[in-house]
C-alpha positions in Angstrom: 0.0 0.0 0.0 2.8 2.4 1.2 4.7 1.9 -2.1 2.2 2.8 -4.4 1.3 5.7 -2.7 5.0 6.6 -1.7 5.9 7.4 -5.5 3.1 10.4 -5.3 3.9 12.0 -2.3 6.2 15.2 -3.0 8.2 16.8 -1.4 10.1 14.0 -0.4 10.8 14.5 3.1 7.0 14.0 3.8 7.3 10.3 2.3 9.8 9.9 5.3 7.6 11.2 7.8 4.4 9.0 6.0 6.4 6.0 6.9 7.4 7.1 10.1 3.6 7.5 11.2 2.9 4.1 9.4 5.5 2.4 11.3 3.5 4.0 14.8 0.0 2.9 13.5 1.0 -0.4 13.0 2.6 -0.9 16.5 -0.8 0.1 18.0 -3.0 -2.0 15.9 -0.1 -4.8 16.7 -0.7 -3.8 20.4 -4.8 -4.0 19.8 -4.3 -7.8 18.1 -1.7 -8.9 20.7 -3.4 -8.0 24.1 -5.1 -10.3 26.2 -7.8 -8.7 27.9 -11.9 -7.9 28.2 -13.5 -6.9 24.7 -10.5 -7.8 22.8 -12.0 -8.0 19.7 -14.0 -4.4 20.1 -9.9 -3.1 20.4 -9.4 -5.2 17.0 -12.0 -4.0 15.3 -11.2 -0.1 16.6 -8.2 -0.1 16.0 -8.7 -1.7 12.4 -11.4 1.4 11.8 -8.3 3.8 12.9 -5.8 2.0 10.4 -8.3 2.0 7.5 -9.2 5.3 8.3 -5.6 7.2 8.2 -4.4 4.7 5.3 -7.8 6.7 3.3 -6.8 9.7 4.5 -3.1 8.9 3.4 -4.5 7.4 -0.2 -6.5 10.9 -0.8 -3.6 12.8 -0.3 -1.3 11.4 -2.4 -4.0 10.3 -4.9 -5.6 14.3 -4.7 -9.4 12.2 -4.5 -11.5 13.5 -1.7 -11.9 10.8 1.0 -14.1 12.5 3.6 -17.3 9.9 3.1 -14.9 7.4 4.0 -12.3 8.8 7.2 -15.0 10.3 8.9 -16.9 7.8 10.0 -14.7 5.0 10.1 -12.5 7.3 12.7 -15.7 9.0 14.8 -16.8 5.0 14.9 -13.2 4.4 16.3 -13.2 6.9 18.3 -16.2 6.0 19.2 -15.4 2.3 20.6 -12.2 3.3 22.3 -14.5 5.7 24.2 -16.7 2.7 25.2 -13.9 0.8 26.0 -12.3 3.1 28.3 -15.4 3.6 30.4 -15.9 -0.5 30.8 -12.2 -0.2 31.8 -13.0 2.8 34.4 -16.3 1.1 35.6 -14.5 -2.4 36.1 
């Protein structure tokens, strides 16, 4: 995914910081997969809304296609479940 949009990302220094931010989302959704706790698979499917969500975001940008329909709810529905999830956590 990176590399095809990589090659449309100018100037060239923000293809190193795309990767960098990449590199970070992919350790939290490897942290959402890898835990062992209480409504595992609501942080699986959150964090897989956050990862689809910025990967758009990052597709529109390079690709100069709007993308809005797409990030917005798959992040406020992220967002939203985290929320959720932190309260159960607080309540517990």
């Amino acid at each position: 995914y990176l590399m095809h949009i990589l090659p449309s990302v100018e100037p060239e220094a923000f293809r190193y910081a795309i990767v960098a931010y990449a590199a970070i989302i992919v350790v939290m959704a490897s942290g959402a997969i890898l835990q062992e706790r209480p409504y595992r698979a609501w942080y699986i499917v959150a964090a897989t809304l956050f990862v689809f969500s910025d990967g758009a975001i990052a597709y529109g940008m390079a690709m100069g296609q709007p993308t809005t329909l797409v990030v917005m709810p798959t992040y406020y529905a992220a967002q939203a479940i985290f929320t959720v999830l932190y309260m159960l956590r607080k309540k517990a």
